[in-house]
N, C-alpha and C positions, 0 to 999 in steps of 0.2 A: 207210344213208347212200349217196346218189346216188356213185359215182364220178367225178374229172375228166374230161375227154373226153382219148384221150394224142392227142398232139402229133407230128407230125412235124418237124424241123428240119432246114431246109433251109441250108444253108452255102457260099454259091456267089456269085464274085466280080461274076458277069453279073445285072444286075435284071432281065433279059429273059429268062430264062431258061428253057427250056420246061420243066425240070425241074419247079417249083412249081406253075407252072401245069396242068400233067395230074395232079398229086398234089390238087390242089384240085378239079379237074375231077370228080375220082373221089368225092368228099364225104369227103376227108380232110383234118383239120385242122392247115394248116401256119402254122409262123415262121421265115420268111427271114434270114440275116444276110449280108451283105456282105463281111464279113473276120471271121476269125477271132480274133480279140481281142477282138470284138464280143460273137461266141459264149460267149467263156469267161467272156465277164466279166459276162454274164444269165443265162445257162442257170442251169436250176435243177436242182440232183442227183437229188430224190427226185421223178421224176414218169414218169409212164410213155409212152413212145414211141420215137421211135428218131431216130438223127442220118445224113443225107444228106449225103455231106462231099466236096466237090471235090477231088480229089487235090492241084492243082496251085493251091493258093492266094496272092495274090504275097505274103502276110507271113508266116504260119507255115504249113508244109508237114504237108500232112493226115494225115504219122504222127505227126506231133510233137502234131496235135490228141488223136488216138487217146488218143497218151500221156497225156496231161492228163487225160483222161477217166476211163481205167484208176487214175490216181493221187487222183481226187476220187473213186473207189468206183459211178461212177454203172453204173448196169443197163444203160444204152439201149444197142442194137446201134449197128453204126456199118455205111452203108451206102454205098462207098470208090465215085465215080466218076472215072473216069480216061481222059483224051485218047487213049490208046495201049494198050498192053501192056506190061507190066514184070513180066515174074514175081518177079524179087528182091521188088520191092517189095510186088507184092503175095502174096507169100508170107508176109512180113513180117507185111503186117497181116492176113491168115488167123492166123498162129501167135498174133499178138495177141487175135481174138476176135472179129475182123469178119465180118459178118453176112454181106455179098457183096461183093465185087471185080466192079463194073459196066465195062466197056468202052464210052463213048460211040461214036454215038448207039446210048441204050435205049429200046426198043421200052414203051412207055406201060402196054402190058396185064403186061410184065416187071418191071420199075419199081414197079407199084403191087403187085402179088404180093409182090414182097419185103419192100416195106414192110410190110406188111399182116401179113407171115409173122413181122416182124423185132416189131412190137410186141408180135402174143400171146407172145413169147419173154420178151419183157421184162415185162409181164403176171406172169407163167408164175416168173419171176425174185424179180419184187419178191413176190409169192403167198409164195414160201421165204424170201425175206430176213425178213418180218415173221413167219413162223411161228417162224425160229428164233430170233428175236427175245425172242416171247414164251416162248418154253420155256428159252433160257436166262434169262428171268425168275426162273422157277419154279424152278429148280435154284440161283441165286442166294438164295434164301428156304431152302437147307438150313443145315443145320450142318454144319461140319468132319467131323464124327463120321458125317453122315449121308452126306455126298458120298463118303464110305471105304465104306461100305455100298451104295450104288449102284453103285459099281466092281465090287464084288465081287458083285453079284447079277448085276448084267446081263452079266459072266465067267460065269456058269451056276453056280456055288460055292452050297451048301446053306446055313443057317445055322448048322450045328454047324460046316462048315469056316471060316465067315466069323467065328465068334467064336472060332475057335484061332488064327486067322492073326492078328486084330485083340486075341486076347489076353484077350477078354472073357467073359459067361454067353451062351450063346443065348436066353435069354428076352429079353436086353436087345438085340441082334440084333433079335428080332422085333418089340421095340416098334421100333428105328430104321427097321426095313424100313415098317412100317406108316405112319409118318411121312413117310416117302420117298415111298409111294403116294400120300398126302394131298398131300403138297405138289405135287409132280408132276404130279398130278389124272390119276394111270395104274388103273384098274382092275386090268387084268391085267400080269403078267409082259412079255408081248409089246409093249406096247403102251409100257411103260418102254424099253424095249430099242430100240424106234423111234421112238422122243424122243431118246434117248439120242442115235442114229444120225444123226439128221436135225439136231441142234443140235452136232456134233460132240464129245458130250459124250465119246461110246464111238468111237476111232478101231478100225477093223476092219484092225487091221496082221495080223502077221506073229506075231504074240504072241498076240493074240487068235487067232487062227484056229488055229494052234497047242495049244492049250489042250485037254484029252480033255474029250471031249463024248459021250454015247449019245444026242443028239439030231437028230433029222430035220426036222423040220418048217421051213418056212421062213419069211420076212417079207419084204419086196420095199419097198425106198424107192426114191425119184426124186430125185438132185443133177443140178440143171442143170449143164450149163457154156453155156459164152459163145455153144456153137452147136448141141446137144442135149442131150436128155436121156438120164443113163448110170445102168443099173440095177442096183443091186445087193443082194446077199439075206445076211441073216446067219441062222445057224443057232442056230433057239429050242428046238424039241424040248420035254421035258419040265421046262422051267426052272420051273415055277411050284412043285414039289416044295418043300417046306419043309423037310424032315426027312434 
């Protein structure tokens, strides 16, 4: 299935503005809005690209936009330009998730980089939103009984400790576990454990990590945030043990 083309959105009270016109120049596909009430009131959440946003809008002020943004769930980076230098402000909207705090006038070949940089982010974004989408699918499709059994497998716990805790036989353990794979659609051990991870099933607190393990081996996931990617590894070792 072809992809949309994403979009740039340009947000800037000037129709003249050279801003669009160099982002068009470059064969990137933009939509202009004039005021921001405009913006909010077309823009579509689920689509991919990123927003170019005048700082200094004369109806609502372009953190107040951000906000709105952050509060409708959308992906798209936000790409802050601004008359001046304001570090308050734009520290502000750094801490919020903005993609770059531009200083008018921006240099064209600067401008188009970052947008360019700021969509495969958003790309990169929406890619994990529907992944974990579908896997919380798939884990919605367990039973009560089974979701108690996923906890405790992807904690590294064998099945004889998982049916003292839970109270039960280990054989019946083994059917749940087997189930859990199915539904799950995990082959391996690992590969639960990084679904788990990636759908927030398995939070990797302080407890988890905590927990006595003789495993080594590791598994590496990618959670974006708003302005890269933070890697982190949980420790699988020898969990595939049954006994």
């Amino acid at each position: 299935m072809k992809q949309p083309t994403p979009t740039v959105f340009v947000v800037d009270d000037d129709p003249l503005a050279a801003t669009a016109r160099s982002l068009e120049f470059s064969g990137l596909a933009v939509q202009i809005f004039a005021s921001a009430c405009d913006f909010l009131e077309h823009i579509p959440v689920d689509v991919t690209g990123c927003v170019v946003l005048d700082l200094a809008l004369p109806d609502i002020h372009g953190l107040r936009v951000q906000e709105a943004l952050i509060k409708r769930s959308s992906l798209m980076p936000v790409i802050f330009l601004a008359g001046h230098a304001d570090v308050a402000t734009s520290v502000t909207a750094m801490k919020r998730g903005a993609a770059e705090f531009l200083v008018k006038p921006v240099s064209t070949s600067k401008l188009v980089n970052s947008v360019r940089e700021a969509i495969e982010h958003c790309a990169a974004l929406r890619r994990e939103r529907h992944e974990r989408e579908d896997i919380l699918g798939r884990y919605a499709r367990l039973t009560a009984r089974e979701r108690d059994v996923l906890r405790h497998v992807v904690s590294g716990q064998l099945n004889k400790q998982i049916a003292a805790d839970l109270g039960t036989l280990e054989c019946t353990i083994k059917a749940h576990r087997g189930q859990v794979m199915r539904k799950m659609q995990a082959r391996t051990l690992a590969t639960l454990i990084l679904l788990a991870v990636r759908a927030g099933i398995l939070e990797l607190d302080g407890r988890n990590k905590g927990a006595t393990h003789e495993r080594s081996t590791k598994v590496e996931y990618r959670s974006w945030s708003a302005r890269s990617a933070v890697n982190a590894t949980a420790d699988l070792g020898h969990y595939g043990a049954t006994t």
